[in-house]
Structure formats: C-alpha cells, structure tokens
N, C-alpha and C positions, 0 to 999 in steps of 0.2 A: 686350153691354154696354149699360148705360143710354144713353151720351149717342149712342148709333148710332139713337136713334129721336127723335132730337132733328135739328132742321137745323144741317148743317157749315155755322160760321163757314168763311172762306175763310184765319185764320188756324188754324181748327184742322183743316182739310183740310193746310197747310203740316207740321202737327205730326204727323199720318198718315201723310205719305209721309215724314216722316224717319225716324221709327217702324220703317215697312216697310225703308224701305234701308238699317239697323242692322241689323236680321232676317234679311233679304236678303243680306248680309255675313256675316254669321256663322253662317247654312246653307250657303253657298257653302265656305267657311274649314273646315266642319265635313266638308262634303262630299269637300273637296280631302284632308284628315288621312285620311279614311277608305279613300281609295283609293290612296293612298299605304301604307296599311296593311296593305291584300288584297295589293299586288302587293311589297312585303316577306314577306311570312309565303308568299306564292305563292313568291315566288324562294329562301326558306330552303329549305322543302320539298324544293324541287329541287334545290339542293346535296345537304342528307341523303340525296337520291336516289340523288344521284351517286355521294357519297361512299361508301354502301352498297356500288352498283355495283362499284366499284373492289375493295371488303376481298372480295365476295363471287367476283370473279375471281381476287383473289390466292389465295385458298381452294382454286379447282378448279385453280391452280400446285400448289400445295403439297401437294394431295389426288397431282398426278399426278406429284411428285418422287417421294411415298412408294411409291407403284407401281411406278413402273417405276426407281427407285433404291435403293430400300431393300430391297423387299419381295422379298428375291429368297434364296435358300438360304447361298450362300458370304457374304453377308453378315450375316444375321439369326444363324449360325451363329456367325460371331467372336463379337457381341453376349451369347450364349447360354454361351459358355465364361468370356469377360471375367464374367460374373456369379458364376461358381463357379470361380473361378481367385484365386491369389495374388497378391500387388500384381507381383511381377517379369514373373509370365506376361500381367498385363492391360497391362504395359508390353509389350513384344512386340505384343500383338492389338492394343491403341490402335495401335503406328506402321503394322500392317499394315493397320489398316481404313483411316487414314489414307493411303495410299498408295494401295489401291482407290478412293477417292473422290476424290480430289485432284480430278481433271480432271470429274470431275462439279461437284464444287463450284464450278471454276472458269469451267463453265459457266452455271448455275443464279445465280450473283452477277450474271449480266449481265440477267439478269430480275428484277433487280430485290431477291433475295432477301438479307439482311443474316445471319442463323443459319441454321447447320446443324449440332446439336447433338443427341450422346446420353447418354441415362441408363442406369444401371442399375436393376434392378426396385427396389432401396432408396434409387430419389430420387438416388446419387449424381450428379456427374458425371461423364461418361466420355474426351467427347471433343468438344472445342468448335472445329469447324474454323476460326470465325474469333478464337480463343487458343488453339491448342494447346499451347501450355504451360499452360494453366492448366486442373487437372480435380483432382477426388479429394473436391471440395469438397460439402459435400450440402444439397439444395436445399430439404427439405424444409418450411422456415421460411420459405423465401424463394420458391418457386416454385409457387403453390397450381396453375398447371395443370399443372405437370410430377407434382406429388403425387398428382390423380386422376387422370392417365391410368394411372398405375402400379395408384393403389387399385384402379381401377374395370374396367382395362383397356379403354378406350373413346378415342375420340377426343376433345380437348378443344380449344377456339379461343375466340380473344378476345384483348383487350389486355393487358398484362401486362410491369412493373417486372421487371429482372433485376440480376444482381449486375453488370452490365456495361451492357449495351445495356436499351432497353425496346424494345416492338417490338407489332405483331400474329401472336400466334402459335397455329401450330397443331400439336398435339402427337398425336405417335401412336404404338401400343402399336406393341411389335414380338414377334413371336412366330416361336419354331423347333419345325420339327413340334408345334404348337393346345400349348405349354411357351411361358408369357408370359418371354421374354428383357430386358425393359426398355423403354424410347420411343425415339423420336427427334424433336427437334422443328425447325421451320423456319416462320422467322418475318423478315417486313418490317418497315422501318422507314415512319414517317410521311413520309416525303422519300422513297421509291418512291412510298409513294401519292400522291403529290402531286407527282410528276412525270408519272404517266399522268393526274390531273387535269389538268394542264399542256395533256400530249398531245391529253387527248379534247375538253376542256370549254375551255382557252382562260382557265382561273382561279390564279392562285398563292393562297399558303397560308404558312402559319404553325404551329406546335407547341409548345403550353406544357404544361409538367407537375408538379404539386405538390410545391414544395419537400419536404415532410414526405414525400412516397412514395418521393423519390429517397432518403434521406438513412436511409432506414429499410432499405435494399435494397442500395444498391448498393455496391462495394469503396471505401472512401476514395481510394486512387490514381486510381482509374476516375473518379468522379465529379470530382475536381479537373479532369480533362482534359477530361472528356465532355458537362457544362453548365457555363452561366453563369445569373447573375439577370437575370431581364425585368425594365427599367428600367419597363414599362409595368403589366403586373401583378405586385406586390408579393409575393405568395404564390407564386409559379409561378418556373420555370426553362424555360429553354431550350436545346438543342443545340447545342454549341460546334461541333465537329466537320463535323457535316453542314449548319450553315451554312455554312460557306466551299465545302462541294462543290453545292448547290441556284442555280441561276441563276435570281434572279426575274423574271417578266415588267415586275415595277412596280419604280420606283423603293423601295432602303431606307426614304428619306426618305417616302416616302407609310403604307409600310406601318407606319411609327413611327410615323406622325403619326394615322391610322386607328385604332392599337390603344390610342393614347393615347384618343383621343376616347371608344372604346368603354367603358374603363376607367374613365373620369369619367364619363358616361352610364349607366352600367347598372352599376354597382359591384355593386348588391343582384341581379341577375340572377346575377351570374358569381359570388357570393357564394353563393347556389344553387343553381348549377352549371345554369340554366335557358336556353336554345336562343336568339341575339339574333339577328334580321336588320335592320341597318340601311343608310342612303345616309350617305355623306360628302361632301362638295364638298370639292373641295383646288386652291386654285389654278385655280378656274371649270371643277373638272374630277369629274365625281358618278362616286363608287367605292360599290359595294356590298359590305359583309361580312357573312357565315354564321358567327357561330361556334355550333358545335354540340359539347357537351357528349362524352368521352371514358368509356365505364364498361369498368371492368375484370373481370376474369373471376368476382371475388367481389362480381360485380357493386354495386362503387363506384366512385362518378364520380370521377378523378383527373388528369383535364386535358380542354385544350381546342384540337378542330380547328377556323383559322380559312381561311375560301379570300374571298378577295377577287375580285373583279369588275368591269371599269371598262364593260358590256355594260348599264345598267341606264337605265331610262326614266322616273324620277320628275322629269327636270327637265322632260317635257313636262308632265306632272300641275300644274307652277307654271305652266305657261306657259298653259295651259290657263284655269289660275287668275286669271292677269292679264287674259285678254281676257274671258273673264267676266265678272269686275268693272269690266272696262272699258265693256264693253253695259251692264251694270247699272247701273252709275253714269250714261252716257250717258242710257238712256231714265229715269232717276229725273232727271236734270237737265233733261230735257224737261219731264216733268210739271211739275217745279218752277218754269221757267220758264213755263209756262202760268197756273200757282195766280199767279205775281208779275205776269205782265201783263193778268188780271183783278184781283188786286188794285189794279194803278193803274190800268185802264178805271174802278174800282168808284171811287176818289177821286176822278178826274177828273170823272165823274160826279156826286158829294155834291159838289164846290166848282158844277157850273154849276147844280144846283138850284138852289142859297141866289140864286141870282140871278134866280129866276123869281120871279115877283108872289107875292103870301102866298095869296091866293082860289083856286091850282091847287094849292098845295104840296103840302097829303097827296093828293094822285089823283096827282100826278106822281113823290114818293116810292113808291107803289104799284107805277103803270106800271113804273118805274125798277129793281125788285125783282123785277116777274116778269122782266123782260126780263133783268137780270142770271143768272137764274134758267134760263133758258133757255138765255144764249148757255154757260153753262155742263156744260148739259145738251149740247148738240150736239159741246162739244170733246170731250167724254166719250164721248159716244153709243155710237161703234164699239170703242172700247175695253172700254166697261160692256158690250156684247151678250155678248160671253165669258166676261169676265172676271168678272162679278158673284156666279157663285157662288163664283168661290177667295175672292174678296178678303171674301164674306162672311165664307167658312170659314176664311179666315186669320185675320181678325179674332175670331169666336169662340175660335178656339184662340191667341190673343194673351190673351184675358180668361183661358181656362182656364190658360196659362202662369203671367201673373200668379196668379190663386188657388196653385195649385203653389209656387209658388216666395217663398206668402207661412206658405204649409206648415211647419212643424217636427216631426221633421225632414222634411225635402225629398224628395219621394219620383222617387227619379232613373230607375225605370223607366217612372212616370208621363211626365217627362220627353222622357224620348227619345222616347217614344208620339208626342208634342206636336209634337216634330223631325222625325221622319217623315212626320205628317201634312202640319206646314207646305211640305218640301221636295216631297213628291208635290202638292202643288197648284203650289208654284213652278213645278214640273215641266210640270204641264198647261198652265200659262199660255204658258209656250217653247214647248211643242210648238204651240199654236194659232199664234203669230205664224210660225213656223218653217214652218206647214201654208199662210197665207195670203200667206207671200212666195214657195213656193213656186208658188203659184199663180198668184199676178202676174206673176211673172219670165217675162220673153219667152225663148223656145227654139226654135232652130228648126234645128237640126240634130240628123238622124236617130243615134240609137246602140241599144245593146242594154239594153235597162231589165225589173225583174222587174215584172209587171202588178201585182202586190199593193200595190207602192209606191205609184203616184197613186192608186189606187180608196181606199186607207187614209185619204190626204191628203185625197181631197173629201169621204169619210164622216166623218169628223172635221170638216171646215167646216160639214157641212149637218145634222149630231148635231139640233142645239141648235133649228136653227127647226125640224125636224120635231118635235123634243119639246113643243116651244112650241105647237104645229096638233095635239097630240094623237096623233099616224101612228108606229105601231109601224114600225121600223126592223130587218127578218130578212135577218142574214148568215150566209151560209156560204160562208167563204172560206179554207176547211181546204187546198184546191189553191192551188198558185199554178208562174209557168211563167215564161218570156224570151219577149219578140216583138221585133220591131224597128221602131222610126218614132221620131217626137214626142211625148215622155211628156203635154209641155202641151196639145198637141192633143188626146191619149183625156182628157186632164181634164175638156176644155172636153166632151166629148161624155157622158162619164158627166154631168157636172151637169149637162147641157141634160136627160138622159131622168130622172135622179133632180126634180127642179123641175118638168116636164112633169107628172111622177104626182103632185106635189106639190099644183101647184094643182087638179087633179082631185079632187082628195083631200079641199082646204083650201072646198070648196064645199059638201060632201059634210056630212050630220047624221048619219051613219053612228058608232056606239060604236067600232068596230072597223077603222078606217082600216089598211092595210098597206100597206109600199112591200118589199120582197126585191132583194137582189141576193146571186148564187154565183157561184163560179169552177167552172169542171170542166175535166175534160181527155180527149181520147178520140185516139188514135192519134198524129198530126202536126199535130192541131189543138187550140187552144185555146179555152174558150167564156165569155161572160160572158154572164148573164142577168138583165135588170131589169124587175122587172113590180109592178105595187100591183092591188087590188082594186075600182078606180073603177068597175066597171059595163064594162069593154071599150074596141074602136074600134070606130066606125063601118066594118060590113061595105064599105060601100060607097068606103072609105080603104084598103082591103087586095085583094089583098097590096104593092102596090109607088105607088098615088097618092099615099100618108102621105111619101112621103119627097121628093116632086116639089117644086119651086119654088114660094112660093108659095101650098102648099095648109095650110090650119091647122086646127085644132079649138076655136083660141081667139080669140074678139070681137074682140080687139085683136092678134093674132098677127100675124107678118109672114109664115110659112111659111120660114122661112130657116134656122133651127135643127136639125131631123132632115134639110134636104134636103143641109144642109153636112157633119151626122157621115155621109148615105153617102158623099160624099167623103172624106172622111177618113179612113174602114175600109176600101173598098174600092181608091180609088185610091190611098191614102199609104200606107195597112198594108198593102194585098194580100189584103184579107180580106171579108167580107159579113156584112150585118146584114139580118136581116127581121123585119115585125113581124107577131102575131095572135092572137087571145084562147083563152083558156083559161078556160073560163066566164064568171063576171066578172073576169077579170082580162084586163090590159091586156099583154102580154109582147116585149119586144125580147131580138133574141139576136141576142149579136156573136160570129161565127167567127174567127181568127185562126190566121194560119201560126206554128207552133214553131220558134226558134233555137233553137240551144246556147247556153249563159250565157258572158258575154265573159269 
C-alpha cells in the first residue's frame, strides 16, 4: 500500500495495530470454528462407524439363527407342505413349526432379536412368532424385502416398515431339497442396537421415523399403540412401547432439550435427510449428537438414528480460544501502550522546545526528530528482526483483502486464500516468540527429550541472521532419537558451534558460504554433525587443544565456549564430541547414548 512507504505518524502506527488486533481476532475466531468443525465431522464419522459395527454384527446373529435354526430338514420341510397344503392343514403345520421353535425363539429374543417370521413363496404370511395370531395376511405391498427374497430367492437386509413393528431386517430364502419353500425373516429393533451401543460405546440414542412411512404400512390398531408424535420433529414419530423398556444413560430432560435444539438448527439438513454432528451445552454441561440419516431397503431415507455423547472436547477448543485472545490482547496492549508513552515523551517534548530561544529552534526540532526516531527504532528493534517480513506480508495481504472485498461479486475463494496466508504468518510469528522463550527459559533438570526438538528451536532462531550473511543453511534431519540431560544445555551448545561457523563464515568473500547440520543413528548411539565450509581448523587445535580452556580461534574469544560443550556432552550427557576437517570444512561430531522414549 501507498502510505507504507510514507513515515508512520505515531497516530497512524496507533491505527495499525488496531488494524492488526481486529484481524488477529477474527483469524483466531476463524481458526477456533474450524476446529471445532474437524473434530465434529471427526466424532460423526465415528458414530456411523459404530453404528455400522453394530447392524453388521447383528447380521452375522441372524446369518447364524438361520443355520443352525432354520436350515435344517424337519423344518424347511413343514415350510415346503404349508406352501402346497390347504388353509386347515397349514393350520396344523403353523402350530407344529411353532411348537419346534418356541424355545429357540425364546432364546434368540434374549439377543436382542425383536422378529422371527415366515413366509410363504407368495409373500403370504405364515407365521409371526412374536403375533401368532396374526398370519394369512400378504405382504406383497407392504414388505419389498420379504417380496424379493421370494422373487429372487436370495438374501435381502436392510431397514424396513412392517405391518407391525419396523425393524433391521434380514430375510432369507428357505428351500427343501434346491425346491424354494418360502423365507424366513429375523429382524432387530433400533433399541437392541442401541442398547449394545450402550454397551460397547458408552452413548444413548434416539429413533424417529416418518410419519407418512408408518401410516402407509402399518395395522391401524398396531400403530395407535406402537408410536407417538415427536414433540421435537414435526414430521416423524417415535416408539411408544420400547421407550418405556430402553434406560437411558442421560437425562429425558437433556435429550428433549438436544433434539429440540437440533430441530431449530438444522431444520434444512433433516429436511434432507442429510448426516448433523453437533455439541450442545446444557446446564454447563457439552453433549454431542450424531444423527445420521436411516435408508430403507428401496433405498429411501425414512428416519433418523440419533446417539448422543456427553465424552466430547470442544469446550477445550473455547478455552483454548480465551487464553489466546487473552496473550493477544495482552501483547497488543503492550504495543499499544508503548505507541501512547511515546506519544506523551513526543508532547512532552514539543511543549519544552517552544521554550528554547528562537536562534536553535529548527536544529533542535531536528535533533528532537531523529532522536524520537531512534528511540523508536530500539523498542522495536528485537521485535522487527523477526517480525518484519510477516508483518510486511500481512500488510500486503491486508491491501489485497481490502481490493477483494471491494470486488463484485466478492470472490470468496480468493478470500480464504488471503485467510490462510494471514494465519500462516500469525503462525510463524508464535512460533518465533515460542522458539525464543524457549530458549531463555532456565532448566535445569535432567529428563528424557527427543533431540529434534531444541536443534529445530535454535535453527529457527538462527534461520534469519544466516540468511541475512548470505550462508546456505543444509539440513538433514530425516533421523531423530531420545537422549537424556538438559535440553537447555545441548541448545546452548548447538548455537555456540552453529555462530562459531557463522562468524567464519561472515569474514569470508566466498559466493558459497555453507553451514550443515544431520542427525543419524548407528546401533545405541546417536550422532549429530555440524560443520560449514570456512577453510577448516587449525591442524595444530586438533584433535583435543580446540576444546581446552582458554584456547580460541577468535581475536576477541575467551576460549570458554567449546571447552564448556565438552562438559556438557561428555560429562552431563555421557557422551563425546571431537572435532576435524574434512577438506575445507570444519566438522564437530557429537555421540550420544540412546534411551527409550518416556
């Protein structure tokens, strides 16, 4: 932007950083939505997973009721006459199959299973253990997977309205000696599954199902007794019956108040019929709900499974959110108080001039300007050595935003472009203060740390002034391993031998300055290796006087610095460092002992 090659007023540096910590606020705000977002759409996922899990277990029940209960001769064989018998004699076979199974059935209900019902090859019904009084009825209209397992003679499964119950079910041919005899089918309700959800996952749950699918399907008596209307969604019903027998883990009260919210929020989703995962606070208390969409065997969506979760971690995501903006706010209110107590040094100033003599005025307005000028320059200084390219680059893309957004229409993927950029530089600038207090921070107790961590920390601090000296900076740090000591200690010794090559380096008319450092690993030890290109050591410093007390390579040295990292590798870590050229190059190589990671 134009007025950035202009000098800041000290009110218009005020109007920059307000600028900025608007911005700042609402990448942050952006940032917080976002991740809040991933870890919903992450936790629905995992329901559907779940939920899966569950229908695809019930499946290998009901695969192995029909085996080893059905598929067996004296019964397939009743099946096989009832088909070609008159209504008297399929009265006879029905109470005799019924009396064979009894005690199966009443087994097979304890897992959970709600039907166990058969057809005859034309769709009729034959025999509905849980109504045995009610059969003869034909389902053809009303049962699409009872209809193709019969067409097709095949297995069918999936969700599916009945004249009575709905249910997940799965239907199968039944045949006496490879002569198709009719199905049998066996089918769960949503409240099994949502009882071994219970079990395995620790979630309750919920069951709504389209007015109009019930109403088109099922016995008028049946349905008076078997739902009620959801006060919450309008369209849908739910289970009279098998709520009074489901114990939920949550309060009624939460889960009313949940599915209400949902219903106002996402109307147009469930309208749909499209997948929500959201958080709820109730009473200072964040619940999560999945509801995931229902498709039936013709395949149409015709309800919805909800499983609730009070296991969910978005209130750290706020929390997270407040002490961000609380550092942010803090170090913008620094700055700002800085910009205000130059602005009154700068008045204070303009009132004692007017009181000097007129014959110095303008040399002392002058003086008075660089000096302002200056002491401005030095509260900045350490901050600008970092900072100066984001805040360039923010600033630029502050101009491009503004252009954008003066755009018609507005072009929203340019946009986010602009959001991204901004927050990856946010980003860098935290990592740098984050790199430099780690580095200040005194430490002085030994624990298990991965070596990659500080060598990351000081090449990040020392990036900038070797780019600044021109000095290519080659890492290979693909290894990485556990040692045990003072992570602040190996800091202070990597940047002593990185700065060592530096100023060698920084003396140097050389186009091709190089400093290197790698990580390797070779049995139970670990290695690190720092060398640049300066022309070597003095033969006469190797192999062990370089590290002695005392001895230096530079004018002004004290000799104190490599003679303290071999203290610090060998007697803190346990480990040895030596140094020796490698043509022109200068090479330290640090050994260290392997731990196991803590």
């Amino acid at each position: 932007m134009r007025f950035l090659h202009r000098r800041l007023s000290l009110r218009g540096l005020q109007l920059l950083l307000l600028l900025l910590y608007l911005l700042s606020l609402l990448l942050f705000y952006g940032l917080y939505r976002s991740d809040v977002h991933t870890y919903e759409q992450r936790k629905l996922d995992n329901t559907a997973k779940q939920f899966n899990g569950v229908l695809y277990m019930y499946e290998k029940i009901a695969t192995h009721i029909y085996e080893h209960v059905v598929n067996h001769e004296h019964i397939t064989a009743l099946l096989h006459r009832a088909a070609h018998s008159k209504e008297d004699e399929r009265n006879r076979i029905r109470k005799e199959l019924y009396a064979l199974l009894q005690n199966d059935y009443d087994k097979i209900t304890k897992q959970g299973i709600r039907q166990f019902h058969f057809h005859l090859p034309d769709n009729t019904s034959f025999l509905r253990f849980h109504r045995p009084q009610r059969y003869g009825d034909n389902l053809t209209q009303i049962r699409e997977s009872v209809r193709l397992s019969n067409a097709l003679q095949k297995r069918v499964t999936g969700f599916e309205e009945g004249k009575i119950f709905n249910g997940f079910r799965y239907v199968f041919p039944v045949f006496y000696k490879e002569m198709h005899a009719g199905s049998v089918e066996v089918s769960i309700s949503f409240w099994s599954v949502l009882q071994m959800m219970q079990k395995l996952y620790g979630v309750d749950g919920s069951f709504f199902i389209l007015k109009q699918t019930v109403r088109s399907k099922v016995f008028d008596n049946e349905r008076t007794g078997n739902y009620i209307q959801s006060f919450a969604f309008s369209d849908f019903y739910k289970e009279r019956r098998q709520l009074q027998r489901i114990e939920h883990k949550l309060q009624d009260s939460y889960i009313d108040r949940i599915n209400r919210t949902l219903a106002a929020s996402y109307a147009e989703h469930i309208k749909a019929f499209l997948p929500v995962g959201h958080t709820v606070s109730i009473d200072g208390k964040d619940l999560f709900a999945a509801m995931l969409p229902v498709t039936n065997i013709q395949n149409k969506q015709v309800g919805y499974a909800i499983f609730y979760s009070d296991k969910t971690i978005t209130s750290s995501f706020f929390k997270d959110l407040i002490i961000n903006l609380l550092g942010l706010s803090a170090f913008f209110a620094t700055l700002y108080g800085i910009v205000l107590f130059l602005n009154k040094e700068q008045k204070h100033l303009q009132q004692s001039l007017k009181q000097e003599r007129r014959i110095r005025q303008k040399e002392q307005l002058h003086l008075i300007e660089q000096s302002k000028t200056a002491a401005l320059g030095e509260m900045f200084g350490v901050i600008a050595h970092q900072w100066k390219q984001p805040l360039n680059t923010q600033s630029m893309l502050a101009s491009e935003l503004e252009l954008l957004l003066a755009e018609s229409p507005v072009d929203t993927k340019a946009l986010m472009q602009v959001q991204k950029n901004l927050l990856r530089q946010i980003r860098f600038m935290s990592e740098t203060v984050d790199d430099f207090q780690a580095f200040i921070t005194p430490e002085h107790k030994r624990r298990t740390f991965n070596i990659k961590t500080p060598i990351m920390q000081i090449l990040r601090i020392i990036e900038k002034p070797l780019e600044n000296e021109r000095i290519t900076l080659k890492q290979h740090l693909s290894d990485e391993f556990f040692v045990n000591g003072v992570p602040s200690e190996l800091k202070h010794v990597i940047l002593n031998l990185l700065n060592n090559a530096k100023e060698v380096l920084t003396k140097q008319k050389s186009e091709h300055k190089a400093i290197g450092i790698s990580l390797s690993r070779e049995g139970d030890y670990g290695y690190i290796t720092v060398w640049d290109n300066g022309g070597g050591i003095d033969p006469k410093l190797l192999p062990d006087n370089l590290f002695e007390v005392q001895v230096t390579t530079k004018p002004t040295g004290s000799g104190i610095g490599l003679s303290l990292a071999r203290v610090i590798i060998q007697e803190h870590m346990h480990g040895y460092i030596k140094a020796y050229n490698d043509g022109d190059k200068a090479v330290f190589s640090i050994k260290l002992p392997l731990v196991k990671e803590a």
